[in-house]
Structure formats: structure tokens, C-alpha cells
ROVEXLO-191782 format. One record per residue (C-alpha): residue in three letters; x, y, z. Coordinates in steps of 0.02 Angstrom, whole numbers. Layout:
<nodes>
ALA,X,Y,Z
...
</nodes>
This chain:
<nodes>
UNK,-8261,3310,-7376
UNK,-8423,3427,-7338
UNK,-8490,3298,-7229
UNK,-8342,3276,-7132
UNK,-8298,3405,-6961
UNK,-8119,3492,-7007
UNK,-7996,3419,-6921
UNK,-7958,3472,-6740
UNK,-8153,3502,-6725
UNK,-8292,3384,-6626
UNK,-8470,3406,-6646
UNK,-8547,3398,-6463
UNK,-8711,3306,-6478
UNK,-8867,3281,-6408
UNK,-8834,3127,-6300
UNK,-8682,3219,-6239
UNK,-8729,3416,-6220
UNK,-8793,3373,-6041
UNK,-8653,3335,-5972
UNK,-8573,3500,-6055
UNK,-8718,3573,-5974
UNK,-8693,3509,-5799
UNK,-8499,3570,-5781
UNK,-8545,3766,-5859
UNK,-8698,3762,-5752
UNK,-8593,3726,-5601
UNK,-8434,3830,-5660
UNK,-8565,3982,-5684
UNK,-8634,3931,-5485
UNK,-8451,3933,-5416
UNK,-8424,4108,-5497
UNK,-8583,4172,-5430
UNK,-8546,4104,-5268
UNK,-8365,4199,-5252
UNK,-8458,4365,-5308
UNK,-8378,4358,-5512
UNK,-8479,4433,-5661
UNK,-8472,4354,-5824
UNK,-8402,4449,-5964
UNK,-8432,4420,-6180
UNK,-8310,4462,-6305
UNK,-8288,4450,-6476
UNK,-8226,4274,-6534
UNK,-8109,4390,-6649
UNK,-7977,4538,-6610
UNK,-7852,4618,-6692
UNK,-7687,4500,-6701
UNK,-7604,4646,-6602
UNK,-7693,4642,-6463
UNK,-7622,4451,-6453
UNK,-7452,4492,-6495
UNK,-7443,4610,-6382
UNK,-7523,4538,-6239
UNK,-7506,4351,-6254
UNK,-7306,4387,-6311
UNK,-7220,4351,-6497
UNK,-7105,4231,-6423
UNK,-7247,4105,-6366
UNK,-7305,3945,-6451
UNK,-7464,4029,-6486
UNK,-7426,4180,-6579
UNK,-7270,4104,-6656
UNK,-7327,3959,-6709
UNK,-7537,3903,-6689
UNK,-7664,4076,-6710
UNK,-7789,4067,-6845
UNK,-7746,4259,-6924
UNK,-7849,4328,-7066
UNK,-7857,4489,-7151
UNK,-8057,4560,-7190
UNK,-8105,4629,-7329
UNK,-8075,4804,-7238
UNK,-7877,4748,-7259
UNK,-7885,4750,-7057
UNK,-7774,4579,-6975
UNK,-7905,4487,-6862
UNK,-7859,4332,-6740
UNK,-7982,4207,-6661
UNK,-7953,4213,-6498
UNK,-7830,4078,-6432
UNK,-7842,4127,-6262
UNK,-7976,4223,-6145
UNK,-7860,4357,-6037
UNK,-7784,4462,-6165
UNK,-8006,4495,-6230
UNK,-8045,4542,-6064
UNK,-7908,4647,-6028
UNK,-7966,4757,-6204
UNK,-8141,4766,-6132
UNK,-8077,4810,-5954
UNK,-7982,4957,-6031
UNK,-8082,5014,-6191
UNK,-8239,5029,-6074
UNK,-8151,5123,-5957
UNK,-8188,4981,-5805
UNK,-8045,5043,-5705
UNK,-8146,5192,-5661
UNK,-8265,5063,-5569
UNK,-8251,5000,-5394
UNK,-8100,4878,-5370
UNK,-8074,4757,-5375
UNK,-8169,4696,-5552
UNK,-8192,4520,-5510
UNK,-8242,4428,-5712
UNK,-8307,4245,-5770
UNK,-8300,4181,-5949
UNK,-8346,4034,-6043
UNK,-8299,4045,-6217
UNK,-8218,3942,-6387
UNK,-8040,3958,-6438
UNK,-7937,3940,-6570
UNK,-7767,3856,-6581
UNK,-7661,3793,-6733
UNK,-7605,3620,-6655
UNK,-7585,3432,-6679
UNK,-7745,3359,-6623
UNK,-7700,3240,-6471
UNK,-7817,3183,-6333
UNK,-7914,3321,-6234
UNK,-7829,3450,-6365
UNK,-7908,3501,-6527
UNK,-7908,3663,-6637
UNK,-8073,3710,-6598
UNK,-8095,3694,-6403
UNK,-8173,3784,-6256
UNK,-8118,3859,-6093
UNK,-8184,3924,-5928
UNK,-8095,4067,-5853
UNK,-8089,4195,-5752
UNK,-8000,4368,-5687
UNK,-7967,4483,-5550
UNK,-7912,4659,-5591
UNK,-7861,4803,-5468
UNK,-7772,4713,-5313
UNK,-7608,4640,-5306
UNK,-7641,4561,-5134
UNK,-7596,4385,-5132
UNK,-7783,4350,-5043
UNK,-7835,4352,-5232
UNK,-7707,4220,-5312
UNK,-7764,4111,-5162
UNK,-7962,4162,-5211
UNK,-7924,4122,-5382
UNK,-7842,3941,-5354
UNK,-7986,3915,-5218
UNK,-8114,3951,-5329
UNK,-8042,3802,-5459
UNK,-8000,3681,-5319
UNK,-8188,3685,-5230
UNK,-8264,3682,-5434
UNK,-8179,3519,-5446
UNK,-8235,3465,-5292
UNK,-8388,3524,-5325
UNK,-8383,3405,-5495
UNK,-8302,3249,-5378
UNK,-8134,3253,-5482
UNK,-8027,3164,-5354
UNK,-7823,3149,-5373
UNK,-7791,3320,-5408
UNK,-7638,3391,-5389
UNK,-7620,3591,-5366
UNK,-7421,3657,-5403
UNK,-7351,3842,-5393
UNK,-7205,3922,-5420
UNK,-7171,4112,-5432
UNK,-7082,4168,-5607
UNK,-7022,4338,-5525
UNK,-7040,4508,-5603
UNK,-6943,4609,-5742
UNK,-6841,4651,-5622
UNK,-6777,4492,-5545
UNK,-6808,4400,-5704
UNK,-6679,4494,-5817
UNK,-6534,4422,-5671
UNK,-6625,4251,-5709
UNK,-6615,4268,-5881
UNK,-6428,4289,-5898
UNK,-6398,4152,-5766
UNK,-6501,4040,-5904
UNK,-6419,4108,-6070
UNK,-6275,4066,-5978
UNK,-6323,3876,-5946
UNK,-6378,3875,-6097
UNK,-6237,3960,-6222
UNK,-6131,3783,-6275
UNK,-6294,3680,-6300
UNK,-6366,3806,-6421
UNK,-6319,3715,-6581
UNK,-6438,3571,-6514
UNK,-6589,3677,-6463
UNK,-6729,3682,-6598
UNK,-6737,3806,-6739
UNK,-6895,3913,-6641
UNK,-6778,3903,-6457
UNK,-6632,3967,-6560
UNK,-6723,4121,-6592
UNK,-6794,4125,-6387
UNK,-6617,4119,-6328
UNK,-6582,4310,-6355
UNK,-6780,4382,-6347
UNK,-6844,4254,-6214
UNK,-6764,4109,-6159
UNK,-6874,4069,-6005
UNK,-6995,3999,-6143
UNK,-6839,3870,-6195
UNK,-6906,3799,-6009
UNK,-7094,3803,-6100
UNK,-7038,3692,-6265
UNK,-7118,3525,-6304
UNK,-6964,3461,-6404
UNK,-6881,3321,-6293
UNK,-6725,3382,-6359
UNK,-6757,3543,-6264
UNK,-6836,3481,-6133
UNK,-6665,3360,-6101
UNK,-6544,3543,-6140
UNK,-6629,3614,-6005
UNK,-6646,3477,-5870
UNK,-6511,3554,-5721
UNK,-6570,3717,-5779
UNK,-6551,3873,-5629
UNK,-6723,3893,-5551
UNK,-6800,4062,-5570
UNK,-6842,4042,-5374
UNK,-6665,4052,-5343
UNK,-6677,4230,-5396
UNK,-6836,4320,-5371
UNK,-6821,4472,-5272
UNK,-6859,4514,-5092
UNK,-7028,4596,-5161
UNK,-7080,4435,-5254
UNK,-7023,4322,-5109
UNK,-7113,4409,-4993
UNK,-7273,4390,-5115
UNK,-7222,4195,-5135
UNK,-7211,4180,-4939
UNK,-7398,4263,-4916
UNK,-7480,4143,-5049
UNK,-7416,3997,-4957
UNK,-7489,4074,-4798
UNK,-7654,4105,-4890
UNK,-7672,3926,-4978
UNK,-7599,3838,-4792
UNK,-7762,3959,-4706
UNK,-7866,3889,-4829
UNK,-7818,3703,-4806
UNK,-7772,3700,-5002
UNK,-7629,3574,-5022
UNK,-7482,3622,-5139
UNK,-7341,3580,-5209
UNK,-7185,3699,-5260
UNK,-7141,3645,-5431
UNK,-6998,3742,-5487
UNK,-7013,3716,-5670
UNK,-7196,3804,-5712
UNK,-7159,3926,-5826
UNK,-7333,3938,-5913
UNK,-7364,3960,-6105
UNK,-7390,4150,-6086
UNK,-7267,4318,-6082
UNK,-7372,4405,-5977
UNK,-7364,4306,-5831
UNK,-7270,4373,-5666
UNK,-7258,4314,-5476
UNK,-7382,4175,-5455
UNK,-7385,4032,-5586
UNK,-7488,3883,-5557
UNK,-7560,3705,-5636
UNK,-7682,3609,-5578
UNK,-7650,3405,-5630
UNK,-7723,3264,-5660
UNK,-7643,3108,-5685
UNK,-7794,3041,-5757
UNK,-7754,3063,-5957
UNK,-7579,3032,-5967
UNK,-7450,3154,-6026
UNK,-7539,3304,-6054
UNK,-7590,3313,-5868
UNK,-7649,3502,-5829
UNK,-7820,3534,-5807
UNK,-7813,3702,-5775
UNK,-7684,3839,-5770
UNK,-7660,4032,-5718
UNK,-7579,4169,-5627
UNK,-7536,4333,-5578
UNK,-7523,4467,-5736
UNK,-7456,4636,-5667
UNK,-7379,4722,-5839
UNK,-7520,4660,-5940
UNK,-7654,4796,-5945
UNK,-7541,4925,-5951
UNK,-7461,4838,-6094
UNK,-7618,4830,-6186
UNK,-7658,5031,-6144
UNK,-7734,5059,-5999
UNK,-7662,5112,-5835
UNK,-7566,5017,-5720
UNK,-7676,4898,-5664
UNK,-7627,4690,-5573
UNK,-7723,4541,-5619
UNK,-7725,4364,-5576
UNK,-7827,4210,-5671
UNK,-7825,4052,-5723
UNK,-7901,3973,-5870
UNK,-7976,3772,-5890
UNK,-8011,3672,-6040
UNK,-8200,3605,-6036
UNK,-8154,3463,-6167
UNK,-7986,3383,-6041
UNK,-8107,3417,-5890
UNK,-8226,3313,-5962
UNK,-8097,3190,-5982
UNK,-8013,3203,-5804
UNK,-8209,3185,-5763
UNK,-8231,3011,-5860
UNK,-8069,2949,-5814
UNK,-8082,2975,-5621
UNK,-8248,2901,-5599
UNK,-8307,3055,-5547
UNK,-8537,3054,-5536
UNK,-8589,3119,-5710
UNK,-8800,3185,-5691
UNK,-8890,3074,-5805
UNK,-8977,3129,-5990
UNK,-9133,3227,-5927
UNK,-9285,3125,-5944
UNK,-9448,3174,-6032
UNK,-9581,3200,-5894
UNK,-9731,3142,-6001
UNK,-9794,3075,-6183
UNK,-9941,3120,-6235
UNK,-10024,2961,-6354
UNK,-10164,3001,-6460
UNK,-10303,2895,-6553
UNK,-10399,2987,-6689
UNK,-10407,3174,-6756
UNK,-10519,3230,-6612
UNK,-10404,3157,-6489
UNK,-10250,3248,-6576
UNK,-10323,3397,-6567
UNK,-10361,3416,-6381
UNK,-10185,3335,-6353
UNK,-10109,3490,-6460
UNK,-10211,3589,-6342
UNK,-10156,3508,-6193
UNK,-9979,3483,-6208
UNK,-9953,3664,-6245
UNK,-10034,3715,-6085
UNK,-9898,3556,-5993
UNK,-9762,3644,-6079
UNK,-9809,3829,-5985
UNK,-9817,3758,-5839
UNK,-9652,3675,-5851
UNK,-9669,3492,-5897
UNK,-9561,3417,-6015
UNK,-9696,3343,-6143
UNK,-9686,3265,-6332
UNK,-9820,3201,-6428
UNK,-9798,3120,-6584
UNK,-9763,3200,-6758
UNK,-9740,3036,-6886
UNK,-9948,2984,-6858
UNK,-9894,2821,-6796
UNK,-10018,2701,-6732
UNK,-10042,2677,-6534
UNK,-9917,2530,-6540
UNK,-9771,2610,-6595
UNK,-9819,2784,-6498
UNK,-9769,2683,-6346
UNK,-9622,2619,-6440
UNK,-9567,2773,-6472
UNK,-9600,2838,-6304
UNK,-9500,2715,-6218
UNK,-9361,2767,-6356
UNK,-9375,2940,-6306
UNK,-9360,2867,-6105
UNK,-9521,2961,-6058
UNK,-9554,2914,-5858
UNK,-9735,2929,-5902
UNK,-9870,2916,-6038
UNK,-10043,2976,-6043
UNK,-10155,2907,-6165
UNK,-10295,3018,-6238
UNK,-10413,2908,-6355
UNK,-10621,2901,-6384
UNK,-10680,2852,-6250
UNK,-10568,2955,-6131
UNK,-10645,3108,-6214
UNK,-10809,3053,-6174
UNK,-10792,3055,-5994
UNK,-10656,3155,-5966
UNK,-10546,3038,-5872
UNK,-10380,2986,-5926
UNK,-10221,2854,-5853
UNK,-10069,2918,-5820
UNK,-9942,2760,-5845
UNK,-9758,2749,-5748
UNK,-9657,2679,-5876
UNK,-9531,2643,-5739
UNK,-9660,2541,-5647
UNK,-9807,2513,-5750
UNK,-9932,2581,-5615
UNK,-10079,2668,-5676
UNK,-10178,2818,-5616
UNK,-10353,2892,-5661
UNK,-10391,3070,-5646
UNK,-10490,3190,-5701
UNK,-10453,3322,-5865
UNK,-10459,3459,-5745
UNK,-10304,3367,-5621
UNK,-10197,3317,-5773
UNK,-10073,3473,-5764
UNK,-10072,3483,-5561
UNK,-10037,3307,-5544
UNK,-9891,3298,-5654
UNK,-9813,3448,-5589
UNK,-9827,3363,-5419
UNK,-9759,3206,-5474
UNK,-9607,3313,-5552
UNK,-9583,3381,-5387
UNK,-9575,3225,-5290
UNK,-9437,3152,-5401
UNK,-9327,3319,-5390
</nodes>
């Protein structure tokens, strides 16, 4: 059906766009706040850069991207995920060469192949941001600070922030032969996409959504049991960090995250707010990845936060939502002359920064209030005959239903003081 949103899609309307409004606004003040930038890219890349980066043995690239081919022949992706974008920017624009480290905010629309559940559609959006250049663990603890004070920021209460470290190449190969190991007589029951993870990847086994899996795996060896003394060491000084910044945690051994390019830190924020599909937010530490991609050896660390299950989390924990911005003033005329000094008027409210409306349906007086009180206007000003005569108008409180008189020449001023008095 035409008139009908594909599914996995949501229109955000009108009586809901300021409460979109109110979390990006703050997100964006957070960011500002811990000295990010905000970066743009294209809502489509070449699939490479995804397989590549995000790793051919995830979910996503196996399984949920939205690939076409152009009519240049060339295979294009909408972007599922925000890191493996910047990273391409980072190194096709040659930001390495800047001062380090490059400290990045986004908020953008992905794209994910999926089953449409609660909080997760096809079409959703996502906050996120990056650190590139340092692999001190100062900056995983910046990064999960910055998340934890936005939600307090938004008054999201029973929040729950869990790490783990995944290890490096180098400790994770031991890992992965302790698992294969585990795993080797239950491999006839694992799913058909975990059959072909057990040789290339089978940390992501640990990542599947099948119960089935999820009960082969329950006993499995924990990748803390073997990181190295390097990623230990890293593991140790997070803790430190998070314990200096009176950040609660818990170590939860099975975070694995949905991505290949994660190393050291993993983390998940949750909520148990809206059920199953708890996390709020998500990240780590990315060492390998911007070399991967092709440019030099370069760490990062991120996270990145669904806007639609925040606003959820948001809803479902009480937490204070601003109300629908009010109209400051209606402007009601009687007659042609009167419209036409209103047009003139309410133009000049507009530049000086009042919210104003006048009517555009030539409805009589009666239903101009109507529709002002529709429209929730905190005040009306009437403009009719004989207020044209002797320049001297009432400005109503529709909140109240007090009345003022003042002169043509006080109109603007007044309002913008009465604005300022209710901020």
C-alpha cells in the first residue's frame, strides 16, 4: 500500500518531534561539554568498507544490510552502523595528521534488515561517538562517562553499566581454541549461520540470538580467563578510572558485542525497563580497525545508542519529558483592514522571536479563539475596528483569562518580556 510506511519504518510526528528534539539537543550539549565535534557522512558506502570493518561473520553483514548496486555497477550499503563511516572520513581526509586525540559526535539513521520488535525497527537512529589517537584507558572511562551523565542528564534512573574486556588477537586466538574446543561435540546442534562461525569466528557463537545457541554455549570458557598481561593491565586501569569517577559497574563476562572490530574494553549500558532487549547503549575500544580500513595504525574507543529504545527506557522509567512548545501569541483579526496590519505585525513578532500564528481559513472571531485554544496559544491579541482607531489593543492569558491594554507601539516589547518571565 502507497499510503502505508514500509515495514520496520515509523513516521515521527509533530506531537512527538519535541521530545526527539529534547534528547539530540541535550546529546549535542553533553558532546560539547566533553570537547567532541560532530562529524556527517554519507547515509551510503561501499559494502566493503562494512565488510571489512564491521566483520563478514557478524549478524549485520551476514545476515540484515540493505546492499544495492547503482547504475555505475558500483555495490553501495546504507549504513547499519556509525564507526566503520567515521573511520573512512578519519582516514580519506587525512585527520590523523591533526592534533590527537580526534575526539567525534554523530547523530545519524541506520539501516538494518531485522524483525521489527519493540524499540527495534529497520529504519532507526543512533547517537554516537569516537575517540581516535590514544589508547589510554582515561578515554574508555571518558567515553562511558560521557553516556552515564547524558542519561542522567535525561533522569533515566535504573541503569545498569557492565564491562568486560574481549582481549586482543593475540590472547584471543588461545581463547578461541579453548572455545572450538567446548564447543566441537555440540556442533551438530548449533544453527546453520554458527556452523559456519565455528572455524572463521566462533566468539560470535557467544553473540547468537538462537536459544539453542545461547543454551550450547551456557558453561562456555570466559575470554577473561585468557587475556594477556597487556590487556589485563588495560582491564585493571579502566576499573581504576570508572572507581575515580564514582561510575558503578558490573563485570559481565559474557559481552561480546555484535561487531569484529572490537578489542579490550566491551561495554552495555541496561535498562530493565523494556524487557528482553535491555541495552540502551553499547561500545568499546577498536584498536585494528582504522588500520584495517587503510589508514595507519591508529586506537579508538566509542559507543553507539539507539534514540528510538532511549525514548522508550525514557517513557518507561518515568523519567521528566519537556512539554510540546507552546505558541507565545495569536493574532485574531476582524475585517480586511485589520488583517492587513496583523500581516504586518506578526511578521515584525516573528523577527524578534515570538512564536506567533494568525489565521489562514478566514474564520469568524468565534472560531479564531477556537482555534487558538486548539493550537494551545498562552495568549491572544485581538486586532479589530475600533482597536485601529485608537491604537490600543488587549493582550488575553488564555491560561488565566487576565487582560492587558497597551499601546501599538508596546505590543512587541511586552510580549518579549512576558516570554522572558515564563523561561
Amino acid at each position: 500500500m502507497l499510503t502505508n510506511a514500509p515495514r520496520g519504518t515509523k513516521d515521527i510526528l509533530p506531537g512527538q518531534i519535541h521530545k526527539w528534539n529534547h534528547v539530540e539537543q541535550t546529546f549535542k550539549d553533553i558532546c560539547t561539554k566533553y570537547a567532541f565535534k560532530e562529524i556527517r557522512t554519507p547515509t551510503f558506502e561501499h559494502t566493503e568498507l562494512f565488510k571489512r570493518g564491521v566483520g563478514d561473520t557478524t549478524d549485520i553483514v551476514e545476515k540484515q544490510m540493505y546492499s544495492f548496486d547503482d547504475y555505475g555497477g558500483r555495490n553501495l550499503t546504507l549504513k547499519p552502523e556509525g564507526t566503520a563511516p567515521v573511520v573512512r572520513a578519519f582516514v580519506e581526509n587525512k585527520l590523523y595528521a591533526d592534533l590527537q586525540p580526534s575526539k567525534y559526535f554523530y547523530v545519524i539513521p541506520c539501516f538494518r534488515y531485522e524483525k521489527p520488535q519493540t524499540g527495534r525497527l529497520r529504519e532507526f537512529h543512533q547517537f554516537g561517538i569516537e575517540v581516535f589517537g590514544t589508547d589510554s584507558m582515561l578515554a574508555d572511562a571518558e567515553v562511558i562517562s560521557l553516556a552515564v551523565d547524558f542519561f542522567e542528564k535525561l533522569g533515566v534512573k535504573d541503569l545498569e553499566l557492565r564491562i568486560n574486556s574481549i582481549g586482543c588477537p593475540k590472547c584471543r586466538e588461545e581463547y578461541r581454541i579453548a572455545l572450538r574446543s567446548f564447543l566441537a561435540d555440540k556442533y551438530d546442534q548449533l544453527c546453520d549461520t554458527c556452523k559456519g562461525r565455528y572455524e572463521r569466528n566462533p566468539m560470535r557463537i557467544l553473540d547468537c540470538k538462537s536459544e539453542t545457541c545461547q543454551s550450547l554455549v551456557a558453561g562456555a570458557p570466559r575470554m577473561l580467563d585468557y587475556i594477556c598481561d597487556e590487556c589485563r593491565v588495560a582491564f585493571e586501569d579502566l576499573k581504576r578510572n570508572l572507581t575515580s569517577m564514582d561510575i558503578d559497574f558490573t563485570i559481565d563476562p559474557g559481552i561480546v558485542r555484535g561487531l569484529d572490530y572490537y578489542t579490550k574494553t566491551a561495554f552495555e549500558i541496561v535498562s530493565k525497563a523494556i524487557g528482553a532487549q535491555g541495552t540502551v547503549c553499547g561500545g568499546g575500544r577498536y584498536d585494528n580497525l582504522i588500520e584495517q580500513i587503510g589508514g595507519p595504525a591508529t586506537p579508538g574507543v566509542g559507543f553507539g545508542l539507539g534514540i528510538e529504545r532511549l525514548l522508550l527506557v525514557m517513557e518507561s522509567s518515568g523519567a521528566t519529558m519537556p512539554d510540546e512548545p507552546a505558541m507565545d501569541v495569536f493574532v485574531a483579526v476582524i475585517g480586511d483592514e485589520a488583517r492587513d496590519y496583523g500581516v504586518k505585525l506578526i511578521r515584525e513578532m516573528r523577527r524578534n522571536g515570538i512564536v506567533a500564528q494568525m489565521d489562514l481559513m478566514s474564520r469568524n472571531i468565534k472560531n479564531q479563539f477556537k482555534y487558538a485554544d486548539r493550537l494551545n496559544a498562552s495568549r491572544t491579541l485581538v486586532i479589530g475596528e475600533n482597536e485601529l482607531k485608537v491604537r490600543r489593543f488587549h493582550i488575553k492569558n488564555m491560561r488565566t483569562s487576565e487582560q492587558i491594554e497597551i499601546d501599538d507601539k508596546d505590543i512587541i516589547p511586552t510580549l518579549i518580556e512576558m516570554k522572558q518571565e515564563e523561561k
